[in-house]
C-alpha positions in Angstrom: 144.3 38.9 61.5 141.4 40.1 63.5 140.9 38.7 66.9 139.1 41.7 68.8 137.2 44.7 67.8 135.2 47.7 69.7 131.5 48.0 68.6 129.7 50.5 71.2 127.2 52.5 69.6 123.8 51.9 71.4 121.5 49.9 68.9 119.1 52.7 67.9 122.3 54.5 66.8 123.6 51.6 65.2 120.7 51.1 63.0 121.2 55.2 61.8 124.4 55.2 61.3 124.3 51.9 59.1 121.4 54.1 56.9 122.1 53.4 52.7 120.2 54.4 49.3 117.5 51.9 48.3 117.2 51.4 44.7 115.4 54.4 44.2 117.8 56.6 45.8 115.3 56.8 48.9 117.0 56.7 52.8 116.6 53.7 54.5 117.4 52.1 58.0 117.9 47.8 58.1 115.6 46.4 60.2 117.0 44.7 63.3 116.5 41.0 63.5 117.3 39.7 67.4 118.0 43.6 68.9 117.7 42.2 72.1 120.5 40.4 71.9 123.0 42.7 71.1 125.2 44.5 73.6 127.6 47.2 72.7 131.4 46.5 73.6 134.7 48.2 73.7 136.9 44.3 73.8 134.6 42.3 71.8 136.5 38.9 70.9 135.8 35.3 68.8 132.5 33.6 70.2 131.3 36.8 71.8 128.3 38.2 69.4 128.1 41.0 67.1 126.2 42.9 64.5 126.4 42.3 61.3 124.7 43.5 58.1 123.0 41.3 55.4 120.2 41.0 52.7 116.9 40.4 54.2 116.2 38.2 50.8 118.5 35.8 53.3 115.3 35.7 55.9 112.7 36.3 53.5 112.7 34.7 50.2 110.1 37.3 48.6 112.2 40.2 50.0 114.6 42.6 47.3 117.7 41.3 47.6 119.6 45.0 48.0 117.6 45.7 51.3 119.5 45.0 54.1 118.8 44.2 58.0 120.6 44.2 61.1 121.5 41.0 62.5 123.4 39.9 66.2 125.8 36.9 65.3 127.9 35.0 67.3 131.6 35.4 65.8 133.4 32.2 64.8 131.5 30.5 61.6 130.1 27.1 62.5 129.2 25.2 59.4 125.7 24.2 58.2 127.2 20.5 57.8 128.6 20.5 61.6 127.0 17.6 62.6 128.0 17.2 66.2 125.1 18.1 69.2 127.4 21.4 70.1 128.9 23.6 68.2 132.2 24.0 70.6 133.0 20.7 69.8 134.4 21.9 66.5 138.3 21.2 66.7 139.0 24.4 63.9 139.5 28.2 64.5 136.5 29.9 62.3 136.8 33.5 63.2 139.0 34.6 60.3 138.9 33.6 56.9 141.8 33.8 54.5 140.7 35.5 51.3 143.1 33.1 49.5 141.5 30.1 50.2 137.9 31.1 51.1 137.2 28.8 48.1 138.4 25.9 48.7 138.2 25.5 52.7 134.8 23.4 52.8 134.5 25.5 56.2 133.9 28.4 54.1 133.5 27.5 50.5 129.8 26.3 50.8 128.5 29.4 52.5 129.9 31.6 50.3 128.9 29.5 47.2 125.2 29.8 48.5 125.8 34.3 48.6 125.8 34.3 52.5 127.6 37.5 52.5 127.8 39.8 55.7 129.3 43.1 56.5 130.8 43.0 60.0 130.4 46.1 61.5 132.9 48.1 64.1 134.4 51.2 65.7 137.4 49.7 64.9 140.0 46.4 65.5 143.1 45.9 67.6 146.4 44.7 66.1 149.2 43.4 68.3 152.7 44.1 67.4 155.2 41.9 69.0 157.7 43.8 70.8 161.2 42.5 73.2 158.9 43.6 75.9 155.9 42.2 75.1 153.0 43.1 72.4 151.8 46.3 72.0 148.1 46.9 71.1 146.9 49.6 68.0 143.6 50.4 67.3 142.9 50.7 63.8 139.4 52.4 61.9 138.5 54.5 59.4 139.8 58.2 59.0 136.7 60.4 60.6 135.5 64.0 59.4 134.8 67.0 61.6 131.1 65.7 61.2 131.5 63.3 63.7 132.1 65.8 66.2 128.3 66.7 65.9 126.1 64.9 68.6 123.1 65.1 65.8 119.4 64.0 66.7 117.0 62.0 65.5 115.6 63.9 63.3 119.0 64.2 61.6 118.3 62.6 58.0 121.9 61.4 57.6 124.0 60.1 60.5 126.7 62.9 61.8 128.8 60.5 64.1 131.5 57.5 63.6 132.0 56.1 60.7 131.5 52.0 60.8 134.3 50.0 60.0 132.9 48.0 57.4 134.5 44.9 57.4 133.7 41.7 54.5 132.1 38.4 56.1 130.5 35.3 55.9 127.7 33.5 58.1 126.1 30.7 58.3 123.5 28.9 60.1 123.5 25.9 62.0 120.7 23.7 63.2 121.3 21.7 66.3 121.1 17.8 65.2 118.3 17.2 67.8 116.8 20.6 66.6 115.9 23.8 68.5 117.0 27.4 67.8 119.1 28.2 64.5 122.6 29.4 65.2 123.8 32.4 63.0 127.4 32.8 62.9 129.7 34.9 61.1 133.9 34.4 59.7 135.7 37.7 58.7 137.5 37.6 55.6 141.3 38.5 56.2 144.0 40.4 53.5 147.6 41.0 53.0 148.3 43.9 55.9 148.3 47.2 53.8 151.2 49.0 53.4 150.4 51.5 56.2 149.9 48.5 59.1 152.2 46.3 58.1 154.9 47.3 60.2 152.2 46.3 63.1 151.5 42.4 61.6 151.8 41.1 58.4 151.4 37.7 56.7 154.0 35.4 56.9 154.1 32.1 55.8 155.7 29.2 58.5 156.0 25.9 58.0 153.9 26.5 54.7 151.0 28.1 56.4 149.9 31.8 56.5 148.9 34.3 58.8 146.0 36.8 58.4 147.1 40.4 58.0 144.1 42.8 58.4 140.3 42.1 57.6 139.2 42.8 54.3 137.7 46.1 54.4 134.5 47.0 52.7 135.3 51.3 52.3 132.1 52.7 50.8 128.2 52.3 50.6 128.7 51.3 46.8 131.4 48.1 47.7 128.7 47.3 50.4 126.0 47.0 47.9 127.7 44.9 45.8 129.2 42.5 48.5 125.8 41.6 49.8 123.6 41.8 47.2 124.1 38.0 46.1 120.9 37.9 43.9 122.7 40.6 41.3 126.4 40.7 42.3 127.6 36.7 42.0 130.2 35.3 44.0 133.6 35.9 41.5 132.5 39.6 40.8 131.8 40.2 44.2 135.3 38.6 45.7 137.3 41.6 43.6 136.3 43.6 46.3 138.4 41.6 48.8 141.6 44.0 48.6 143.5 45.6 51.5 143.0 49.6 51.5 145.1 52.2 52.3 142.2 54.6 53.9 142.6 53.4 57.9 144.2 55.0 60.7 145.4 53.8 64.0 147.2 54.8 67.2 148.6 52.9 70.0 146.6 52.1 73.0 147.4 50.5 76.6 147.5 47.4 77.1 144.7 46.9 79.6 142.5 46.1 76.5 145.1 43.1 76.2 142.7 41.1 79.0 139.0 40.6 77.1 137.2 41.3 80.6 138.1 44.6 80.3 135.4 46.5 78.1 135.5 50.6 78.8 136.4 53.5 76.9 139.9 52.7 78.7 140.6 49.9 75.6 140.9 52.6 72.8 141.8 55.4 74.3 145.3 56.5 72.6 148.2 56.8 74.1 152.2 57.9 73.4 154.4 55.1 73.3 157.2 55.3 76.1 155.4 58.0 78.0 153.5 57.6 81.3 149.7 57.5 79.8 150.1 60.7 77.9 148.8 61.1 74.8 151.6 62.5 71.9 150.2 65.3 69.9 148.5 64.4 66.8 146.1 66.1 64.3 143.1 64.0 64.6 142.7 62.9 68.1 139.8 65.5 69.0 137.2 62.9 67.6 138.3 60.2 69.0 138.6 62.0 72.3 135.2 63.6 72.0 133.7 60.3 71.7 135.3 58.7 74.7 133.8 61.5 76.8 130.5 60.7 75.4 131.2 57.3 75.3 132.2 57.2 79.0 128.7 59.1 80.0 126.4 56.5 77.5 128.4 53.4 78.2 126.5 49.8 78.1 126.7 49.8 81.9 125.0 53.3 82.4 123.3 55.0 79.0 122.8 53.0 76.3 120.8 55.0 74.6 123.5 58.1 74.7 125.1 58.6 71.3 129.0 58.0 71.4 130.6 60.9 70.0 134.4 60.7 68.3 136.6 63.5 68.1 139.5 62.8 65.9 141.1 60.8 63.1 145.0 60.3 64.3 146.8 60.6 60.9 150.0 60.6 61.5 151.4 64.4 60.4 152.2 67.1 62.5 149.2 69.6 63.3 149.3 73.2 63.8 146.5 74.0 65.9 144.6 72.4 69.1 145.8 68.9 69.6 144.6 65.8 71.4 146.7 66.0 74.6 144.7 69.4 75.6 141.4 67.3 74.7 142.1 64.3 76.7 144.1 66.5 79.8 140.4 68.3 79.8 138.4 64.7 79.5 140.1 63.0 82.1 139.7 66.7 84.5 135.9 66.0 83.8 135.7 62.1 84.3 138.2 62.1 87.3 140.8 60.1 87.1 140.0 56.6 85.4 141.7 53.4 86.2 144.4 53.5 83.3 146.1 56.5 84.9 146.9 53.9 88.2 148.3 51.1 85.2 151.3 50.9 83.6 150.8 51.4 79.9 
């Protein structure tokens, strides 16, 4: 399942890095709807708020239905039929949604009927595997290039930093019974765990009931497209899409992201398994590290507007040159010496 995830790009660089092709091939950023509202996090979790991408035909009925905007939802679908006065009073869990029965939960089934498709956006999502000793937390995103190394600017034409995890949704919007503002909220759609995480949590079925392996993962600007542009793509073409993929990566991190008040760099900062807060040699942790030291300097609490910058990609096969443990040994000699180092990992 997904039950937290790290979004911490500043909103202006947000917007750029969620750039696509318009139907004429042109650049385009969404337009934010509610930007004010949005606040970057390392330990975001259920009825916190987050962005989310959608057609702007859903706010603007004369609008093309394949551009998109930039929306802050509050995670954990409330239904458009909810009719009690507030919306915690519903006695159901609406942050995930299984794929399997996304069509016939009326929770779910009605939104999705009506093409109120979103595309959750992310640095990544944590995954808990339970261990004798506890559970161990792993961070799991999309494989990064040596582009994302590059700071870039703004006069960049196509974004040069972390690559979103695109995740499949669902919103909806909920108007109070005695009226007042609309509520947008969002459900991610969960899969089978892919082959690759499965070893971390996989569905099993207890008692007749499943649980959510990973969140159905949207992995290109072309399965974007289709998934929320409702007016061309209808519902049964666009719920092929809703696969598990093979193209993520992860590493282990400590477990002070296991308590949701925590929200630094700290929560996906990798680490080696069994060690004292080191981090084990692996080929792509120079991105990720990169971007915590940036990260750390443009957090939510000091720079917003500073552009995290990710270092690495931690697949998991030996690498013969520069690996992360010099990077992060040369961070944390620059940062001083952050709060993890005092925890037990």
């Amino acid at each position: 399942m997904c039950g937290r995830s790290a979004c911490s790009l500043a909103a202006d660089n947000l917007r750029r890095a969620c750039a696509y092709r318009d139907r004429r091939g042109q650049l385009r950023q969404p337009e934010w709807v509610r930007e004010d509202r949005y606040q970057p996090s390392y330990n975001k979790g259920p009825q916190s708020s987050g962005p989310v991408l959608l057609s702007r035909r859903h706010l603007h009925q004369d609008a093309d239905s394949s551009e998109r905007v930039l929306m802050d939802m509050r995670w954990g679908l409330v239904p458009s039929w909810f009719k009690q006065d507030n919306p915690s009073k519903l006695q159901f869990n609406t942050s995930n949604c299984r794929s399997d029965t996304m069509l016939s939960k009326s929770s779910y089934k009605g939104a999705l009927l009506k093409g109120k498709r979103c595309v959750v956006l992310a640095d990544g999502f944590y995954e808990w595997q339970q261990q004798s000793g506890g559970k161990q937390p792993y961070f799991i995103y999309f494989p990064q290039t040596k582009d994302a190394m590059d700071k870039g600017t703004e006069g960049d034409e196509e974004w040069k930093g972390w690559r979103l995890l695109t995740m499949a949704g669902i919103f909806d919007c909920w108007e109070p019974p005695a009226g007042g503002e609309m509520l947008y909220t969002y459900t991610i759609i969960t899969v089978d765990a892919s082959k690759d995480v499965s070893f971390i949590h996989h569905r099993q079925v207890r008692a007749g009931k499943g649980i959510a392996g990973m969140p159905a993962i949207l992995d290109g600007d072309e399965a974007i497209r289709k998934w929320l542009d409702f007016a061309e793509v209808p519902t049964q073409e666009a719920i092929k899409l809703i696969q598990p993929t093979e193209n993520i990566v992860f590493h282990p991190v400590s477990t002070f992201v296991n308590n949701i008040r925590n929200d630094t760099p700290e929560c996906v900062a990798p680490i080696e398994l069994g060690a004292k807060k080191e981090v084990k040699a692996t080929p792509s942790n120079k991105v990720m590290l990169g971007w915590l030291k940036s990260s750390q300097e443009g957090s939510p609490q000091k720079k917003e507007n500073d552009l995290p910058k990710w270092t690495s990609e931690f697949i998991h096969s030996p690498s013969p040159k520069k690996t992360s443990a010099d990077v992060l040994r040369q961070w944390l000699g620059k940062q001083g010496q952050p709060a993890a180092k005092k925890r037990k990992a």
